[in-house]
N, CA, C, O and CB atoms as a CASP TS submission, in Angstrom:
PFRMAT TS
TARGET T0000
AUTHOR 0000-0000-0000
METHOD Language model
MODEL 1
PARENT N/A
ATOM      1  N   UNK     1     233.885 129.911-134.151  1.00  0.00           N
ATOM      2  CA  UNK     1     234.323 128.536-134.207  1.00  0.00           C
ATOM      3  C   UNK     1     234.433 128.006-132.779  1.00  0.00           C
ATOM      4  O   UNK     1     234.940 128.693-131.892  1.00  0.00           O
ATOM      5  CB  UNK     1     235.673 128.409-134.965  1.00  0.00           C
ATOM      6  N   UNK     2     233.875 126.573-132.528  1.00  0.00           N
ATOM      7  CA  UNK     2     234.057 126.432-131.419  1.00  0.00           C
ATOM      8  C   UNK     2     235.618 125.540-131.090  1.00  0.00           C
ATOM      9  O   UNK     2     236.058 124.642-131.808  1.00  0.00           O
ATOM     10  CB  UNK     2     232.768 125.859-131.000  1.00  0.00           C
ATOM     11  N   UNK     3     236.180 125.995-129.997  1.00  0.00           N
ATOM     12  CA  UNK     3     237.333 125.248-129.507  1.00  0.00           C
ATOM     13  C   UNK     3     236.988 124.376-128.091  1.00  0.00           C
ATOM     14  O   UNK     3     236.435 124.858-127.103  1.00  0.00           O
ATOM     15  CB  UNK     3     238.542 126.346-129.256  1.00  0.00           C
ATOM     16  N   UNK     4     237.588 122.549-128.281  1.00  0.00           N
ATOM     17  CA  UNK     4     237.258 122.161-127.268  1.00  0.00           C
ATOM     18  C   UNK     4     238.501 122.591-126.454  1.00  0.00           C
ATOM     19  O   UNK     4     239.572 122.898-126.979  1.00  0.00           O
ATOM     20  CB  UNK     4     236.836 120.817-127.332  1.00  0.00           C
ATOM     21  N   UNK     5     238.163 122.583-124.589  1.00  0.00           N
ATOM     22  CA  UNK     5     238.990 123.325-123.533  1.00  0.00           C
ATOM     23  C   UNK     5     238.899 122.025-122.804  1.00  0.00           C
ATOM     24  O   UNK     5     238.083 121.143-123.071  1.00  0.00           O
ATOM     25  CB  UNK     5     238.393 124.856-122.740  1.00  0.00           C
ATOM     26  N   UNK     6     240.105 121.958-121.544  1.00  0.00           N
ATOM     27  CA  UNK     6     239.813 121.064-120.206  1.00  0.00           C
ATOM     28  C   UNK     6     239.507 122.513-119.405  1.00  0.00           C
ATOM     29  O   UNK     6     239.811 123.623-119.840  1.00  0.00           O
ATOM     30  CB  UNK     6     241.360 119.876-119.473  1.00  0.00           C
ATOM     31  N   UNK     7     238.898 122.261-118.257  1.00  0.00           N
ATOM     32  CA  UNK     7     238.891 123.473-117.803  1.00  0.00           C
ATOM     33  C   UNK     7     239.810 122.648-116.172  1.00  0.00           C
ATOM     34  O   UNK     7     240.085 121.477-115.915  1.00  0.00           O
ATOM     35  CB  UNK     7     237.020 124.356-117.780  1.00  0.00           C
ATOM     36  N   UNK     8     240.083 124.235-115.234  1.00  0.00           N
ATOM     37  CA  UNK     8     241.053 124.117-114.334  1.00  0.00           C
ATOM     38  C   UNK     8     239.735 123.047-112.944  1.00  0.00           C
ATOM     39  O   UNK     8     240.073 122.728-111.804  1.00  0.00           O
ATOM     40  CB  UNK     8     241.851 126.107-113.879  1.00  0.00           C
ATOM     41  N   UNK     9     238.949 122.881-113.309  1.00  0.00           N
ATOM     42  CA  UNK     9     237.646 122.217-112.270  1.00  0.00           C
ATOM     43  C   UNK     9     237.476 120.540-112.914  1.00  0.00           C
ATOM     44  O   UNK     9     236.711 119.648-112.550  1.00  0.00           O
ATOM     45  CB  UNK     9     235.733 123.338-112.538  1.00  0.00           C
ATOM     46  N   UNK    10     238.469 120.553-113.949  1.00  0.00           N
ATOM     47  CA  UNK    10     238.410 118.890-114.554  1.00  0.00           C
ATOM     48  C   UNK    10     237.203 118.723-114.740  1.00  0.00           C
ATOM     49  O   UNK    10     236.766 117.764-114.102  1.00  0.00           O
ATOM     50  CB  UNK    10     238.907 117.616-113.633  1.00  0.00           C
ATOM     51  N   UNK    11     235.849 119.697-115.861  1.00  0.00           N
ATOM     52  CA  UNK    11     235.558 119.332-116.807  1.00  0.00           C
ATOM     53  C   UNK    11     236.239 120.164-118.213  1.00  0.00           C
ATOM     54  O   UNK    11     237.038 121.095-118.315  1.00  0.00           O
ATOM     55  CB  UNK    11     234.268 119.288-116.588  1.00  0.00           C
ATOM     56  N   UNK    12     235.483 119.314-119.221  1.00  0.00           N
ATOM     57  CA  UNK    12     235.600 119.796-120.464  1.00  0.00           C
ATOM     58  C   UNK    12     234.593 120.057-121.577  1.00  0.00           C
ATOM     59  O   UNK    12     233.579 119.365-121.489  1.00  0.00           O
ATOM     60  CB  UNK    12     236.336 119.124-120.868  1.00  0.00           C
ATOM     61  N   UNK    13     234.630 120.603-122.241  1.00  0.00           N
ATOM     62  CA  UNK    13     233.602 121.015-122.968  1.00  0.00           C
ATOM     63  C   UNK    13     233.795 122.199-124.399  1.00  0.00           C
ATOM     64  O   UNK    13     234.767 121.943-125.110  1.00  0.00           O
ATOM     65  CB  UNK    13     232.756 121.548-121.852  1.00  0.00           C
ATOM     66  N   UNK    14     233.127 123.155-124.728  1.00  0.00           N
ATOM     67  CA  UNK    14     233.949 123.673-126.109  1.00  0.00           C
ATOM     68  C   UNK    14     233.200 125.039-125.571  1.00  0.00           C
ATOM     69  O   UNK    14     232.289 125.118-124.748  1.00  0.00           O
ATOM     70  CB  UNK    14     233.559 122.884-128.064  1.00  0.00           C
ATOM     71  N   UNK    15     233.904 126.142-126.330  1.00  0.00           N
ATOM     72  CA  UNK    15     234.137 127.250-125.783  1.00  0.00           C
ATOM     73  C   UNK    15     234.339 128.290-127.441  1.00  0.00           C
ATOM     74  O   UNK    15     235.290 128.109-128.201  1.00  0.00           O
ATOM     75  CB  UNK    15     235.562 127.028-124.587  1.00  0.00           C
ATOM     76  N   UNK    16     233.400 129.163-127.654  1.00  0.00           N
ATOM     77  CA  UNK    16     233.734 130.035-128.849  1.00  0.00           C
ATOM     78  C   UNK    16     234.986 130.568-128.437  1.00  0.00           C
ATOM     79  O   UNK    16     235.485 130.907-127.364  1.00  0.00           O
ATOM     80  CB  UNK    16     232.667 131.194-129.218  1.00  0.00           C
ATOM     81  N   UNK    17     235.482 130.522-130.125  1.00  0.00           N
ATOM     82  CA  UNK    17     237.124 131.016-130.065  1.00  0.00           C
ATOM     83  C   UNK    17     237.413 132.420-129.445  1.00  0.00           C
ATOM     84  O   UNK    17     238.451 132.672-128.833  1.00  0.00           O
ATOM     85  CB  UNK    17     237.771 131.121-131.626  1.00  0.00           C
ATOM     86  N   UNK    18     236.564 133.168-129.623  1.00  0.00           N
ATOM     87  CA  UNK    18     236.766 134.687-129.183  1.00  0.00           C
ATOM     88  C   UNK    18     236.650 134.633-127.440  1.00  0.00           C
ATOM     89  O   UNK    18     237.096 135.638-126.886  1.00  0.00           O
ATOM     90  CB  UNK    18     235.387 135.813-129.972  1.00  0.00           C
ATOM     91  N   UNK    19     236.267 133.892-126.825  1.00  0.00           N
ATOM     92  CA  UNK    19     236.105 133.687-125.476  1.00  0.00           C
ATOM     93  C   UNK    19     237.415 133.172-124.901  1.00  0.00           C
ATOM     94  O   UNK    19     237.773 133.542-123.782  1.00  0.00           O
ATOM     95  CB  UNK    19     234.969 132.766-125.226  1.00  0.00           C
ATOM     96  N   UNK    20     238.066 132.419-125.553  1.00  0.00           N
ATOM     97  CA  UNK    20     239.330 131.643-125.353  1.00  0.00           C
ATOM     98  C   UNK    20     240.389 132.750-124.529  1.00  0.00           C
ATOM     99  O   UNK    20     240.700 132.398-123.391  1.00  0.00           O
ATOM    100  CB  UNK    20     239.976 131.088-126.980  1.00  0.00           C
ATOM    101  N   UNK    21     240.923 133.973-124.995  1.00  0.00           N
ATOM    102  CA  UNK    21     242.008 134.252-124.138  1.00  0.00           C
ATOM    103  C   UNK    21     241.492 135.275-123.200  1.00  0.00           C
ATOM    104  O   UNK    21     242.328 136.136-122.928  1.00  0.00           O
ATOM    105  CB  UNK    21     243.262 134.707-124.888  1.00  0.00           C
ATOM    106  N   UNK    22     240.303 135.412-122.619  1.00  0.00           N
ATOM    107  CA  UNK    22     239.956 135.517-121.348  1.00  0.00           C
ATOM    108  C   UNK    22     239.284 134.563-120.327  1.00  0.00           C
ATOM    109  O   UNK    22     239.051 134.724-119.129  1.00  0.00           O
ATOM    110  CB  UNK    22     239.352 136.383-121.413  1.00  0.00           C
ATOM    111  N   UNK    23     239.079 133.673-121.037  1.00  0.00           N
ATOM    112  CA  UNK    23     239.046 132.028-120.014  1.00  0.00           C
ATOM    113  C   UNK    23     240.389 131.879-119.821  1.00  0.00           C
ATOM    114  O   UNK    23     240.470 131.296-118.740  1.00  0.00           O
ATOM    115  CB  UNK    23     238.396 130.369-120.827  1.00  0.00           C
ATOM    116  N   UNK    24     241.950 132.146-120.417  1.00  0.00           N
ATOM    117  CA  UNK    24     242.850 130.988-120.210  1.00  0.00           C
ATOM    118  C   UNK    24     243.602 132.788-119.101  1.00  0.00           C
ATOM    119  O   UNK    24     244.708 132.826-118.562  1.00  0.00           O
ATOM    120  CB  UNK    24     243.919 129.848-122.144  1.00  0.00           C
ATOM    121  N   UNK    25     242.569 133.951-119.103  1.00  0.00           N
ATOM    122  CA  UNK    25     243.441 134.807-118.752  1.00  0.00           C
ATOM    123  C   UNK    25     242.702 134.843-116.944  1.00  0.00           C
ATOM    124  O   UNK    25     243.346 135.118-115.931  1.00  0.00           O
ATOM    125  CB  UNK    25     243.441 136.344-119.917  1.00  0.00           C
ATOM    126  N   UNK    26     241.282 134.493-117.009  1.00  0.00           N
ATOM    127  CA  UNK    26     240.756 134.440-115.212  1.00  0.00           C
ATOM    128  C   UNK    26     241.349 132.971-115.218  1.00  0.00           C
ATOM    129  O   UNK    26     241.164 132.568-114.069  1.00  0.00           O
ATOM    130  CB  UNK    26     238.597 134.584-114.658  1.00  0.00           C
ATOM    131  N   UNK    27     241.994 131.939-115.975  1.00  0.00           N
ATOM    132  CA  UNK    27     242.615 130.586-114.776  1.00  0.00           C
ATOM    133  C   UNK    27     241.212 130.105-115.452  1.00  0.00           C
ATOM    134  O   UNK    27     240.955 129.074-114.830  1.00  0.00           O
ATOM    135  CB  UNK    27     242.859 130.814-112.449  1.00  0.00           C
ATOM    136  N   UNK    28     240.609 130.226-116.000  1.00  0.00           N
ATOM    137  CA  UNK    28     239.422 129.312-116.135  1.00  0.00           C
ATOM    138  C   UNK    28     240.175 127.608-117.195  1.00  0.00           C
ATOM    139  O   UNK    28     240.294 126.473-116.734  1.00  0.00           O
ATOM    140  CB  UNK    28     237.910 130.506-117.220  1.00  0.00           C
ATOM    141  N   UNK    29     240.438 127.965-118.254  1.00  0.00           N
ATOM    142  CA  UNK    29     240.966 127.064-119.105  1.00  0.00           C
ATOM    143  C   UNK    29     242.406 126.662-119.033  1.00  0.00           C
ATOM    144  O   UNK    29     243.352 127.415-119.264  1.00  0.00           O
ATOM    145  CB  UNK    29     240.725 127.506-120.259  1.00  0.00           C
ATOM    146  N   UNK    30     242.466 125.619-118.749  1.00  0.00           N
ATOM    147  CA  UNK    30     244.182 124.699-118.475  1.00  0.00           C
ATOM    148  C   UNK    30     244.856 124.766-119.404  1.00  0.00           C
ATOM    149  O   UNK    30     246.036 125.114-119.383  1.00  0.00           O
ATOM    150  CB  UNK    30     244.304 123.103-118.246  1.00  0.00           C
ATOM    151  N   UNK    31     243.879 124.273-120.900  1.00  0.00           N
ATOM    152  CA  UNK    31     244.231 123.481-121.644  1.00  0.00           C
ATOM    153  C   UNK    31     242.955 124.168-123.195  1.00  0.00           C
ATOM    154  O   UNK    31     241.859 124.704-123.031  1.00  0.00           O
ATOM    155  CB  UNK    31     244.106 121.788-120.779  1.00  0.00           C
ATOM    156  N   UNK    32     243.471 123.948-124.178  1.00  0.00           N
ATOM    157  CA  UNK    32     242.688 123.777-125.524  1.00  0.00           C
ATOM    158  C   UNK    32     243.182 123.016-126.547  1.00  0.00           C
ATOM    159  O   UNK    32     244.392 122.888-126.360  1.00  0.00           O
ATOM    160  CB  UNK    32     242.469 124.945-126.131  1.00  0.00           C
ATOM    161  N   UNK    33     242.809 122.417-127.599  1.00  0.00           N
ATOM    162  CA  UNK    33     242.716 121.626-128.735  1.00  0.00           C
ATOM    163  C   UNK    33     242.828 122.627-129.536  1.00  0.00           C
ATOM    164  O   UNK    33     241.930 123.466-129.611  1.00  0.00           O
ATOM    165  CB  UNK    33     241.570 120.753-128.944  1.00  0.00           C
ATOM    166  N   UNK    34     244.579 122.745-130.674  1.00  0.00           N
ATOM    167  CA  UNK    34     244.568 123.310-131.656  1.00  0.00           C
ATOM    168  C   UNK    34     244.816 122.431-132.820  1.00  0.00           C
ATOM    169  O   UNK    34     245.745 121.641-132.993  1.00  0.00           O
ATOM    170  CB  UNK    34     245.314 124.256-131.508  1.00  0.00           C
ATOM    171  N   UNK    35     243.367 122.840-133.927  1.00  0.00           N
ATOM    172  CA  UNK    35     243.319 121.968-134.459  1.00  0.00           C
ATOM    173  C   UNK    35     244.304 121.680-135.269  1.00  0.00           C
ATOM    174  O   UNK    35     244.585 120.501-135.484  1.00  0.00           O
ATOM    175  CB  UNK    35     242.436 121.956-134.831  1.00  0.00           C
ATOM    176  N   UNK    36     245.140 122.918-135.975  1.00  0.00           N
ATOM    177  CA  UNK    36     245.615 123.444-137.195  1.00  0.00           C
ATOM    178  C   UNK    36     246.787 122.168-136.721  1.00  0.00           C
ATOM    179  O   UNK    36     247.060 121.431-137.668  1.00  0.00           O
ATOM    180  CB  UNK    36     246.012 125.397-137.432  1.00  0.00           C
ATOM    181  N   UNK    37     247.374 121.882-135.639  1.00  0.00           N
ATOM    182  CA  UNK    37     248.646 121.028-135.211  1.00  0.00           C
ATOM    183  C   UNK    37     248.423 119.787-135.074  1.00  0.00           C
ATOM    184  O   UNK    37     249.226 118.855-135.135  1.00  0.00           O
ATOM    185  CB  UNK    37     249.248 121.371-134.012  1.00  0.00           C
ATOM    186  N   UNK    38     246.599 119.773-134.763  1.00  0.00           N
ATOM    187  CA  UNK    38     245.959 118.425-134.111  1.00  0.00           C
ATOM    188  C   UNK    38     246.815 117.897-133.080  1.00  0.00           C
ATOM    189  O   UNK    38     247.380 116.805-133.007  1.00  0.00           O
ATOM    190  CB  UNK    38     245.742 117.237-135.167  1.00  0.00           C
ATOM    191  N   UNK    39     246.795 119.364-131.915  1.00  0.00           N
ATOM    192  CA  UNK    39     247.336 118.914-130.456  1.00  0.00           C
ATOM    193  C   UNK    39     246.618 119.823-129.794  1.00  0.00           C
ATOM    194  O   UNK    39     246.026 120.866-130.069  1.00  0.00           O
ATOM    195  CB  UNK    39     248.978 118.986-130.084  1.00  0.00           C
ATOM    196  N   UNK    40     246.898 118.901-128.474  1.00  0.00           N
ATOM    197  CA  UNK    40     246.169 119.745-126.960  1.00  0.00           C
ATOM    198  C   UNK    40     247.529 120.673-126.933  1.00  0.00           C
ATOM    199  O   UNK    40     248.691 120.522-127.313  1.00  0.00           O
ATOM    200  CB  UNK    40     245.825 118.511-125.051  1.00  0.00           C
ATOM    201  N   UNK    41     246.616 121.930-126.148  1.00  0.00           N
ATOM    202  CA  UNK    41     247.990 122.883-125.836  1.00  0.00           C
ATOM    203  C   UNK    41     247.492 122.963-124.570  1.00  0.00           C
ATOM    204  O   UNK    41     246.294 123.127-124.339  1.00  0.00           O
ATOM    205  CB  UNK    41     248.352 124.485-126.685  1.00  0.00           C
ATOM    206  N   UNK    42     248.649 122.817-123.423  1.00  0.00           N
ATOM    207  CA  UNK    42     248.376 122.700-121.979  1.00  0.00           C
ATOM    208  C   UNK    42     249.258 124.387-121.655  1.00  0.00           C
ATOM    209  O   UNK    42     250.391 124.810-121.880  1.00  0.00           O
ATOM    210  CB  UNK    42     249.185 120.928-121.127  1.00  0.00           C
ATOM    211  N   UNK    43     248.325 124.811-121.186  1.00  0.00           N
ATOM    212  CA  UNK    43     248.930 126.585-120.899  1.00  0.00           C
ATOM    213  C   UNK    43     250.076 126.532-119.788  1.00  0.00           C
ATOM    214  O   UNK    43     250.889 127.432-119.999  1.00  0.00           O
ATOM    215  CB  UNK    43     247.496 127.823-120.133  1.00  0.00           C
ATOM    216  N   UNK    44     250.307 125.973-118.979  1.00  0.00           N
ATOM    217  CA  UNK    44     251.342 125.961-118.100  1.00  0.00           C
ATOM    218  C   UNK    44     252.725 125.563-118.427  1.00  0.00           C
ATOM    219  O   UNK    44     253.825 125.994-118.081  1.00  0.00           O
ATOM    220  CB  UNK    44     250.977 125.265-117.193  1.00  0.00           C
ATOM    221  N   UNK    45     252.231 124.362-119.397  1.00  0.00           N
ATOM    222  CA  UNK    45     253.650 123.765-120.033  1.00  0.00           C
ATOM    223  C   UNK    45     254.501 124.353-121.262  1.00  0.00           C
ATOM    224  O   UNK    45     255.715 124.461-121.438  1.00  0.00           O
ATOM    225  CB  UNK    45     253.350 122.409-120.512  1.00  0.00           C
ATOM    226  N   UNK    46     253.073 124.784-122.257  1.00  0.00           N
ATOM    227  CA  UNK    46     253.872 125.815-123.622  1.00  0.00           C
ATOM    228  C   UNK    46     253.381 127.141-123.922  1.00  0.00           C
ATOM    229  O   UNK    46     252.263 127.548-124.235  1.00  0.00           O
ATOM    230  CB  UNK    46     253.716 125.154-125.147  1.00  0.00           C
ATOM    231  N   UNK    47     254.149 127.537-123.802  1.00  0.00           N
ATOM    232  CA  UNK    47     253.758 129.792-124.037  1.00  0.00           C
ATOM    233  C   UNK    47     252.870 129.355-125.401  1.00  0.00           C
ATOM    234  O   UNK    47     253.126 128.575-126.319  1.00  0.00           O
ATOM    235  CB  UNK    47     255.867 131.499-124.699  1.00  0.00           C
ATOM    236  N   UNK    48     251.892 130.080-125.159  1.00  0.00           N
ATOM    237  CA  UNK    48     251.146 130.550-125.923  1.00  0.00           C
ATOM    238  C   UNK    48     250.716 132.270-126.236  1.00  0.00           C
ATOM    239  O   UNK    48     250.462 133.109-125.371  1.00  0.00           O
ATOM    240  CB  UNK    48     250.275 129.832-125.557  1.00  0.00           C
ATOM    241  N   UNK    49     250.728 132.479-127.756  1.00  0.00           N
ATOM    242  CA  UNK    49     250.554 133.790-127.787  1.00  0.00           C
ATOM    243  C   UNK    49     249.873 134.565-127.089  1.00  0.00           C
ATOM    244  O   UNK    49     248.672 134.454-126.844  1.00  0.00           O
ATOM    245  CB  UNK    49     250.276 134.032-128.624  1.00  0.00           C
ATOM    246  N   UNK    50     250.720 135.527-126.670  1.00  0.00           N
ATOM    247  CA  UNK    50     249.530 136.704-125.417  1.00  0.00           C
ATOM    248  C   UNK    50     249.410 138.034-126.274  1.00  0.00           C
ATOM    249  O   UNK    50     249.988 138.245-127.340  1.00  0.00           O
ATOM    250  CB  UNK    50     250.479 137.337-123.401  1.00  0.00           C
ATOM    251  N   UNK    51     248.481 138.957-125.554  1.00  0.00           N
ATOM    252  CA  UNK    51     248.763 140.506-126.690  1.00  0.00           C
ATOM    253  C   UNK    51     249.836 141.023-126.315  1.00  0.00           C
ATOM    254  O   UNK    51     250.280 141.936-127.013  1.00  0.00           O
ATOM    255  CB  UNK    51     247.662 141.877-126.654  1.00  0.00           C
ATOM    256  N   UNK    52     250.665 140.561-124.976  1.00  0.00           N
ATOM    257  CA  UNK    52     252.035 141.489-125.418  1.00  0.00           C
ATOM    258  C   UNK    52     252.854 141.359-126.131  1.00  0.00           C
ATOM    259  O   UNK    52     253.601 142.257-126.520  1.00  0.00           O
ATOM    260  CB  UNK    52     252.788 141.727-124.737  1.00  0.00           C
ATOM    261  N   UNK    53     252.893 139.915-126.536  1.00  0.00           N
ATOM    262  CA  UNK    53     253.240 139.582-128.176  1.00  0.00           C
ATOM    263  C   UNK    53     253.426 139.790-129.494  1.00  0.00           C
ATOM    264  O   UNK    53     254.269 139.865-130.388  1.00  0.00           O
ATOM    265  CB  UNK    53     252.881 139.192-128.472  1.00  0.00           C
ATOM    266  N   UNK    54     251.812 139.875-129.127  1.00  0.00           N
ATOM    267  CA  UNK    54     251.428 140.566-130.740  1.00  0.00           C
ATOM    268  C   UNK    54     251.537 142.138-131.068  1.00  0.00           C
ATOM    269  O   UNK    54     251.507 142.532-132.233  1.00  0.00           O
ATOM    270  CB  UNK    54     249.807 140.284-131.085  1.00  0.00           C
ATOM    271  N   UNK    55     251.676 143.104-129.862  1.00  0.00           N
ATOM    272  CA  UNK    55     251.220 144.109-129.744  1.00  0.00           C
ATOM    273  C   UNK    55     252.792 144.861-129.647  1.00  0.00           C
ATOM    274  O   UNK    55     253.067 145.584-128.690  1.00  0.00           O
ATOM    275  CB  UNK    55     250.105 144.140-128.609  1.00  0.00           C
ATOM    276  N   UNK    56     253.562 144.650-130.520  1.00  0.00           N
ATOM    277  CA  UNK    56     254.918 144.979-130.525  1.00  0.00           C
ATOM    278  C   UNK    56     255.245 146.381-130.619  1.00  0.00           C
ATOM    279  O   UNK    56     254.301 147.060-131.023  1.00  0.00           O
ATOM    280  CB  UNK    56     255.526 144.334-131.522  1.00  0.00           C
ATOM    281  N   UNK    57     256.371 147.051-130.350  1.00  0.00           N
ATOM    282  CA  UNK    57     256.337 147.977-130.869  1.00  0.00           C
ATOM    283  C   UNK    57     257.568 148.172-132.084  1.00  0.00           C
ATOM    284  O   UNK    57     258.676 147.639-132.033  1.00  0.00           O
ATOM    285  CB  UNK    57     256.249 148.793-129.838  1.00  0.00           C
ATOM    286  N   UNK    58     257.021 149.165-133.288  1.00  0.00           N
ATOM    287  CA  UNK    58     257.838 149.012-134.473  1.00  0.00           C
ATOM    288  C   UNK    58     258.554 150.443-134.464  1.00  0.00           C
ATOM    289  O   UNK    58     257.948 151.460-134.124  1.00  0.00           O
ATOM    290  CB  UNK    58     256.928 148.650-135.896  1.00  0.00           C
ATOM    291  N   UNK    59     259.145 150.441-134.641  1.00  0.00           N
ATOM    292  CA  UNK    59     259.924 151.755-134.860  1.00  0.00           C
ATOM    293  C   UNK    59     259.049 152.756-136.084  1.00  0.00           C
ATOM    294  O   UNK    59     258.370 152.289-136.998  1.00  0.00           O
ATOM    295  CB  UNK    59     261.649 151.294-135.447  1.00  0.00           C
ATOM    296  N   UNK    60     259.264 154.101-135.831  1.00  0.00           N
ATOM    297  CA  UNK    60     258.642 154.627-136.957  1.00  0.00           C
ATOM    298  C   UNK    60     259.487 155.149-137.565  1.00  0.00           C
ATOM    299  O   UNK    60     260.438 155.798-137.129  1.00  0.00           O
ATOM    300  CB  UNK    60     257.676 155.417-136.820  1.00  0.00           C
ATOM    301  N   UNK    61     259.043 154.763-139.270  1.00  0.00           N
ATOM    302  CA  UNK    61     260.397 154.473-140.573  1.00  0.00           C
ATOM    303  C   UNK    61     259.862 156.097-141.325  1.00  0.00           C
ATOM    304  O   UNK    61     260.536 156.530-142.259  1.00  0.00           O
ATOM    305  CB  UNK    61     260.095 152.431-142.098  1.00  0.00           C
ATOM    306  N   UNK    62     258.702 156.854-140.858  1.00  0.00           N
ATOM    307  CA  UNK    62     258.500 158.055-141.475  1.00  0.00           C
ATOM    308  C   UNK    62     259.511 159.334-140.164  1.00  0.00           C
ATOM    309  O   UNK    62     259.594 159.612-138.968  1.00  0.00           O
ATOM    310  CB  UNK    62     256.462 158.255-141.676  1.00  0.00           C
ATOM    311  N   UNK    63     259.964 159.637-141.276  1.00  0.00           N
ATOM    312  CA  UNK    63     260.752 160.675-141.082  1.00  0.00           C
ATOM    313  C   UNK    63     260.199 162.611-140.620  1.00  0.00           C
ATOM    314  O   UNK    63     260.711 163.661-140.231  1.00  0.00           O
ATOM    315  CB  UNK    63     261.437 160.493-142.444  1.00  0.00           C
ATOM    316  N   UNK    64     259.243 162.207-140.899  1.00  0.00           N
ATOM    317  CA  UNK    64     258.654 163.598-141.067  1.00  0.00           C
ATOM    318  C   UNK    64     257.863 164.143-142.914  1.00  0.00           C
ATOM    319  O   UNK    64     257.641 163.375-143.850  1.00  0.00           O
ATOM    320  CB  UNK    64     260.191 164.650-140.618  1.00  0.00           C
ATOM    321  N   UNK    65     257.706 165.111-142.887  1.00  0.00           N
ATOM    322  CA  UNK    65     257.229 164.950-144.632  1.00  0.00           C
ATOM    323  C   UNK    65     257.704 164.942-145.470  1.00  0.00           C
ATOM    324  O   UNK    65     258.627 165.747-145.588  1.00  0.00           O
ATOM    325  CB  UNK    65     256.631 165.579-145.217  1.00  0.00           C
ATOM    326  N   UNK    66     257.366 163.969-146.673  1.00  0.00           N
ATOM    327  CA  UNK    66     258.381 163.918-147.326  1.00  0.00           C
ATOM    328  C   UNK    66     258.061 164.455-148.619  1.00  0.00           C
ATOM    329  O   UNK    66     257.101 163.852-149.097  1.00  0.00           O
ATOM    330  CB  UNK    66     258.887 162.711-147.307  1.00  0.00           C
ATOM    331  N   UNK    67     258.568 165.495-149.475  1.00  0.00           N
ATOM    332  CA  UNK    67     257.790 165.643-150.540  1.00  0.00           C
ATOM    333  C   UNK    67     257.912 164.991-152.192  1.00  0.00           C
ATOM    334  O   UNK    67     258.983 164.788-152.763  1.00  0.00           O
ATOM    335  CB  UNK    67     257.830 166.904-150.536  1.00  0.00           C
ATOM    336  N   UNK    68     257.144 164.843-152.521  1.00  0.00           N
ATOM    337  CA  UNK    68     257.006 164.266-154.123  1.00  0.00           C
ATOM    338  C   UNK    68     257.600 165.033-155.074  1.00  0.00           C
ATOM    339  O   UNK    68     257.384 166.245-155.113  1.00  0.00           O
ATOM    340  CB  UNK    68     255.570 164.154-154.656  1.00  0.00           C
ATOM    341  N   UNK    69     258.594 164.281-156.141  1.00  0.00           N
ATOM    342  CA  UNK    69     258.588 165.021-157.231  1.00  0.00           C
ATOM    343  C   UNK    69     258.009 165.685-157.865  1.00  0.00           C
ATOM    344  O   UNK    69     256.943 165.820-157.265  1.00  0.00           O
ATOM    345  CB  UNK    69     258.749 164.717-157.753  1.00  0.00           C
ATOM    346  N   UNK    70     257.963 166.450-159.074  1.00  0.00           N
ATOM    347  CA  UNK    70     256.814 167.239-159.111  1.00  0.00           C
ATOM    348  C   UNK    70     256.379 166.743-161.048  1.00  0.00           C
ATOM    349  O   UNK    70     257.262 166.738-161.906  1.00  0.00           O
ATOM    350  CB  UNK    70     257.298 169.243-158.616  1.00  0.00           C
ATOM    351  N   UNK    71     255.412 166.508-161.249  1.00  0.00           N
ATOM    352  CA  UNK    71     255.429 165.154-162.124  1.00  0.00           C
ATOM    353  C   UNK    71     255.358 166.103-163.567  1.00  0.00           C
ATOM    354  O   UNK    71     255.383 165.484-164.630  1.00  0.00           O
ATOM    355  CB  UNK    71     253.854 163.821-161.794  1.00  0.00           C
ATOM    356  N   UNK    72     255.280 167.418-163.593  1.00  0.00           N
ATOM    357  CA  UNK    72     255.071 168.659-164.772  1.00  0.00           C
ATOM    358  C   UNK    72     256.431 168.246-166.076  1.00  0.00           C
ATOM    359  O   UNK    72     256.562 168.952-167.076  1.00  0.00           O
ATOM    360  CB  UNK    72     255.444 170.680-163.803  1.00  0.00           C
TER
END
């Protein structure tokens, strides 16, 4: 999908989505158009999701093994 960008050289133009958070990660892209809000998102002014974000860490809820009833 393409996303339109301003870029940090004051042009603009559109940019495949998968390209997006390593343009906004070399300083290339200022700015992008999300459509889902139908707003510009200006990167300096509002956090936008990064992978240290997403990339959380969860606690682990397994205990070790656990065994099954035995269904006989």
């Amino acid at each position: 999908m393409l996303i339109r960008v301003h870029c940090k050289d004051k042009s603009r133009g559109f940019v495949e989505d998968y390209y997006l958070d390593d343009l906004i990660d070399r300083g290339i892209v200022v700015a992008f158009f999300r459509p889902c809000s139908n707003e510009w998102v200006d990167i300096e002014e509002k956090p936008i999701r990064n992978k240290a974000s997403i990339e959380h860490k969860v606690p682990e809820r397994r205990k070790g093994t656990r065994i099954l009833p035995s269904l006989h």
